[in-house]
N, C-alpha and C positions, 0 to 999 in steps of 0.2 A: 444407422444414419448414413455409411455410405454407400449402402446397397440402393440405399433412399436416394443418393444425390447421383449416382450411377444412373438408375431408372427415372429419374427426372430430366438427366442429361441427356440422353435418348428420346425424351420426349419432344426434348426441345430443338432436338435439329431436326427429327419427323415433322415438328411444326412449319416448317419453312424450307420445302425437299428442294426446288430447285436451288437456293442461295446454298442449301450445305453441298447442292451438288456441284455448284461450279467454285465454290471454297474445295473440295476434295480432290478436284481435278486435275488443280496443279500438284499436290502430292500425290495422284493416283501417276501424272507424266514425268515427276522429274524421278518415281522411286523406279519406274518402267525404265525409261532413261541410264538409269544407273546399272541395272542389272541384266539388260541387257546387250550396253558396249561392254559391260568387265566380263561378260558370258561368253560371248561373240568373239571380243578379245583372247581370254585364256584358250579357247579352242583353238585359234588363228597361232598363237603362240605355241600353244604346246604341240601342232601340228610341224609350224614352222621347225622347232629344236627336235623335234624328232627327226626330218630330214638332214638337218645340219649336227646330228649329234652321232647319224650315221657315219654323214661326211668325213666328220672329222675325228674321231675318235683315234689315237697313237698314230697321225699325220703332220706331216708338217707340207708346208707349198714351197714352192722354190721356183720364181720367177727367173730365167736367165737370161735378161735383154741385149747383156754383153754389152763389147764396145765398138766401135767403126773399124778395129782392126782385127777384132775376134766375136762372131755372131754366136751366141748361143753356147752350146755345151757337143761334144761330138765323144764318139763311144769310151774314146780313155779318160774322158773328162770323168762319166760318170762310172765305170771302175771304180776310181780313185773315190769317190764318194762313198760309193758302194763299201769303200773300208774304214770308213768312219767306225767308231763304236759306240754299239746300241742302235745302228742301223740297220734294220732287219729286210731290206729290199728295198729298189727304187723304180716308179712306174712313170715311163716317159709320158708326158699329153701331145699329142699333136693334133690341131686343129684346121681344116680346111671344109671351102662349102665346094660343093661339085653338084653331078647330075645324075640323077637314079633311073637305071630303064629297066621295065620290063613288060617282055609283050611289045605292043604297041603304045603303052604310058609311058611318058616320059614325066618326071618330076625335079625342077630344077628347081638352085639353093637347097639343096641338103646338105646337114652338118657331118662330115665326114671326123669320125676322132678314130684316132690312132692311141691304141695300150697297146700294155704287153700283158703277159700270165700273170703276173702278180696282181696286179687290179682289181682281176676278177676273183683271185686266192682270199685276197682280206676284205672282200665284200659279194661275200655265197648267195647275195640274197637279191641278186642283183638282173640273174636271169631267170625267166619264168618256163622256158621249156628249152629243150635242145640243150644246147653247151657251151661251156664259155671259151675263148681263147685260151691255148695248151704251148709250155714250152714247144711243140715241135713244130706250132705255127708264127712262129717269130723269127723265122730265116728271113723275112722279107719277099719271098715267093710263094708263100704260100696264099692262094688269093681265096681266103673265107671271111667272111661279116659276122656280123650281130645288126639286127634291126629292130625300131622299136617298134611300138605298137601304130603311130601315126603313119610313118613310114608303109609299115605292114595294109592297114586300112588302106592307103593310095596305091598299091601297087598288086597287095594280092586278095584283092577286096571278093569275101568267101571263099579263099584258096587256105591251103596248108605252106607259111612259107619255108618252111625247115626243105634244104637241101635242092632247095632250088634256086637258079645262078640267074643273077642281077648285075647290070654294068654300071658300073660305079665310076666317074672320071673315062670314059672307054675301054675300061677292061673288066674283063666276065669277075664276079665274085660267088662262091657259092653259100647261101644264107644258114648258116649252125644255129641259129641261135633267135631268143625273141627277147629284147630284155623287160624288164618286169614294169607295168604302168606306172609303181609310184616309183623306181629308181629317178635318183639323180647325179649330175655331173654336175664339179665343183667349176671346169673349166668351161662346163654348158650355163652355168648359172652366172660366170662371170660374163661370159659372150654377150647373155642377152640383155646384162647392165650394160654391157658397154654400146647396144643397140644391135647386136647383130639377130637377125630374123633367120628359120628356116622353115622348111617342109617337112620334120622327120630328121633321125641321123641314121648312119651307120658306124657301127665299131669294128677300124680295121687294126691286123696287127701294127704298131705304132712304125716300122721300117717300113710297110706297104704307103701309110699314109704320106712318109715323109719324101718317099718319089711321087707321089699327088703333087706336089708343093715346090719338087724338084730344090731340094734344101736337103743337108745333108746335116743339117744341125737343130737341135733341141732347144725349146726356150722357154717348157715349162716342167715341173717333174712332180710326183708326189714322191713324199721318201716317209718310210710304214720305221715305226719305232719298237722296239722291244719293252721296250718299259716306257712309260708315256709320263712319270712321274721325274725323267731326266734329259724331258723337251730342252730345257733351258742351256746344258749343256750341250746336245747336240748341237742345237740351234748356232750356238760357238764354235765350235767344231769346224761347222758346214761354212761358216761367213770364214773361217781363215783360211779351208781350200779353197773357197771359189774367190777371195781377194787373189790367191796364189795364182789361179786361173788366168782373171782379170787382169793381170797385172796391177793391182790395189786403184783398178781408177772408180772413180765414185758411179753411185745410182745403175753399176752394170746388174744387179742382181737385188733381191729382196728374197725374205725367209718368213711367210709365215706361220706364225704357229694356231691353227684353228683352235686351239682349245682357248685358247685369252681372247678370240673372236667370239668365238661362244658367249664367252662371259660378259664383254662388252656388249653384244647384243642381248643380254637379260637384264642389264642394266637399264638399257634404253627401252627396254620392253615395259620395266618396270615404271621407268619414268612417264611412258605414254601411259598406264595404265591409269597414273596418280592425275595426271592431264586428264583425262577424259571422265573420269572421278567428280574433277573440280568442276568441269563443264556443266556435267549433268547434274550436279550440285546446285547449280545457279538455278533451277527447274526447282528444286526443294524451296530456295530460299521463297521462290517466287511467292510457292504456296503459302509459305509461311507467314510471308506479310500479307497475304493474302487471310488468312486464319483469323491473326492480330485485326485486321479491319472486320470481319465477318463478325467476333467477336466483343470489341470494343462497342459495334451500333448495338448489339445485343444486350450491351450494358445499361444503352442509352434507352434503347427499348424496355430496357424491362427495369427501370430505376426506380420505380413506385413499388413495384415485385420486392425487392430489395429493401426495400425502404419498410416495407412489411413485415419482411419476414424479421428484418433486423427489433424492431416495436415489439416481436409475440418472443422476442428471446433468440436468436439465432446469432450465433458468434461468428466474429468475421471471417477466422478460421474454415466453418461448415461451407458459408460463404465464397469463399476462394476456391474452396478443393471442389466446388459443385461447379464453378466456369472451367475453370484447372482440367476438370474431370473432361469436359462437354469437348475441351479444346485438342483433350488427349485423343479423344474419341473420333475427330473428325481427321487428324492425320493419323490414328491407327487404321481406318476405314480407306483411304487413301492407298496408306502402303499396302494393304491386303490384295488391292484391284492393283494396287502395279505389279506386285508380285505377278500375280495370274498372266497379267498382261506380257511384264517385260521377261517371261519367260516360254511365253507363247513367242511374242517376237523373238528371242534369243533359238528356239525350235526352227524355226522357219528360214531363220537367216542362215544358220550351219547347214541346214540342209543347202540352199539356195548356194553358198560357196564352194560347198562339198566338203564340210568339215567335218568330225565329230562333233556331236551336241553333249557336253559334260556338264553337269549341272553344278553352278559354281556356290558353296555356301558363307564362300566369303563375301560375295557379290548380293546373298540375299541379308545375310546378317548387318553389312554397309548401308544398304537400301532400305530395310524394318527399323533397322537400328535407327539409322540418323529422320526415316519419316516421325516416329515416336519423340526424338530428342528435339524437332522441329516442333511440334506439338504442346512439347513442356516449356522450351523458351520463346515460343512467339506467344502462348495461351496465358503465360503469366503475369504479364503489363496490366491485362482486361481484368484480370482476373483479383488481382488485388487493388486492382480500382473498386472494383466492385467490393471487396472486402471493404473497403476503405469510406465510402458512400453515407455520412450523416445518418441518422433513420429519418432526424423530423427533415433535411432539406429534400430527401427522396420524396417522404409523402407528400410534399408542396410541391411534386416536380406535374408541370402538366401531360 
């Protein structure tokens, strides 16, 4: 008998293709919906913590804005950091935009940063050809770059740029280096929140940059830890030299610790993800109550049907589980075609960004899942009305 009320139930949304087709449609867009912003999402996501996991990995940041009587941090400042324990090195940032010539191009607003050797030491992966910055380029005389790939495209467009000299700010530099297209900068990522725009950078030794600026003082650093599991001590450490610094006056300096940034940003990744869940949820319900109406006229339609079968013997039970059945049927049809759908869109859009396309099974098992659970309680109302149905008031119905 429920092979019987299966195959009946089948019969009867064949009976009526357009109305079952536009009852499925809202479950075919809200399961597309769902499985393809949580697709889209996790790629965008696990993209994102991939760069920031680079970044941050046994760092800390050290903002040093000083105060009106002491700018910054200058060479014995960070020694004396440098002896903290479990600080295993410290990489000055300096930051300036300037102008890049070569040839006859000129390209103005480029992001000029300044490192030193360490920089490139705890992130190898940072340069794609040539070399990176060598203790014996940190005298502050030595005039060698690192350029990136944008950079490179405007100035040495189908050229080799390794070892060929570019003026930077008016002085000759000679190009070592290409860094790699996915590299990032933590103090380049903060620039461009804070609005700042460029053309391309260049990486100079961090003392070359800081006569660019004609400043002789530092006001941002990374400091690389030996054990990353004794952030929080460090982190103490560093605020009671650089209160010592500061003269303890308030807001001169800030510490932070990228790995609790990390985590805050997965949190909120998490929470956007349950947001946009609920959104495209609304697209479920829609169908749903869409189902429930599809299915209640059916009742009404077919209440003489009913009212028959109920007269030759059919218990209300058989009854129920044949609308039950029809209702399960028309949003497991639904999620089927979203699936297809909201994975074909979840393909296209990763391409279209430039993400990985990862195929997400939590996003389909949310989607199948909740279109099916859609099915059982919007299909149930109709469906035990329909159990519930008189025989003799059915057969008198016109």
């Amino acid at each position: 008998m429920f092979i019987e009320s299966i195959r009946m139930s089948f019969e009867n949304i064949l009976s009526s293709k357009m109305r079952s087709f536009l009852t499925i449609l809202g479950i075919l867009i809200g399961v597309a919906a769902i499985i393809s912003l949580i697709t889209v999402m996790e790629g965008a996501i696990t993209e994102v913590n991939a760069q920031f996991d680079a970044l941050g990995a046994g760092k800390l940041l050290v903002q040093a804005q000083g105060t009106p009587l002491k700018r910054g941090l200058n060479e014995s400042d960070l020694r004396r950091l440098e002896q903290i324990d479990n600080i295993n090195g410290i990489s000055p940032s300096v930051t300036t935009m300037s102008s890049a010539q070569y040839g006859g191009i000129v390209e103005e607003s480029v992001r000029i940063e300044g490192r030193n050797d360490l920089y490139f030491k705890y992130s190898p992966d940072l340069i794609s050809r040539g070399r990176p910055l060598n203790p014996l380029d940190m005298s502050g005389y030595s005039n060698v770059c690192i350029i990136d790939e944008e950079l490179r495209d405007t100035l040495f467009f189908g050229e080799d740029p390794i070892d060929k000299t570019i003026v930077l700010g008016g002085i000759e530099y000679t190009v070592v280096g290409l860094s790699a297209s996915e590299s990032i900068s933590l103090f380049g990522v903060m620039s461009a929140f804070s609005g700042g725009t460029s053309n391309g950078a260049a990486t100079v030794p961090y003392r070359n940059a800081l006569r660019m600026t004609a400043n002789s003082r530092i006001s941002a650093l990374e400091v690389f830890l030996r054990d990353p599991a004794l952030a929080d001590i460090v982190i103490e450490d560093l605020e009671i030299v650089l209160n010592e610094i500061f003269n303890y006056t308030d807001r001169s300096f800030s510490v932070l610790n990228l790995d609790s940034l990390l985590d805050t940003m997965k949190s909120m990744q998490e929470m956007m993800t349950a947001l946009l869940v609920g959104i495209a949820s609304i697209a479920l319900l829609v169908g749903g109550i869409g189902i429930m109406n599809m299915m209640l006229v059916t009742v009404t339609e077919r209440t003489r049907e009913i009212g028959l079968k109920k007269a030759l013997g059919a218990e209300p039970l058989l009854i129920q589980l044949q609308f039950l059945i029809e209702a399960i049927a028309l949003s497991t049809l639904g999620g089927a075609f979203g699936l297809v759908l909201g994975l074909l869109i979840s393909f296209f859009a990763s391409l279209a960004m430039d993400i990985a396309f990862h195929l997400s099974y939590s996003a389909i098992l949310i989607g199948v899942g909740f279109s099916a659970l859609v099915g059982i309680v919007f299909g149930w109302s109709p469906a035990r009305k329909a159990s519930l149905l008189n025989p003799i008031d059915a057969l008198r119905a016109d």
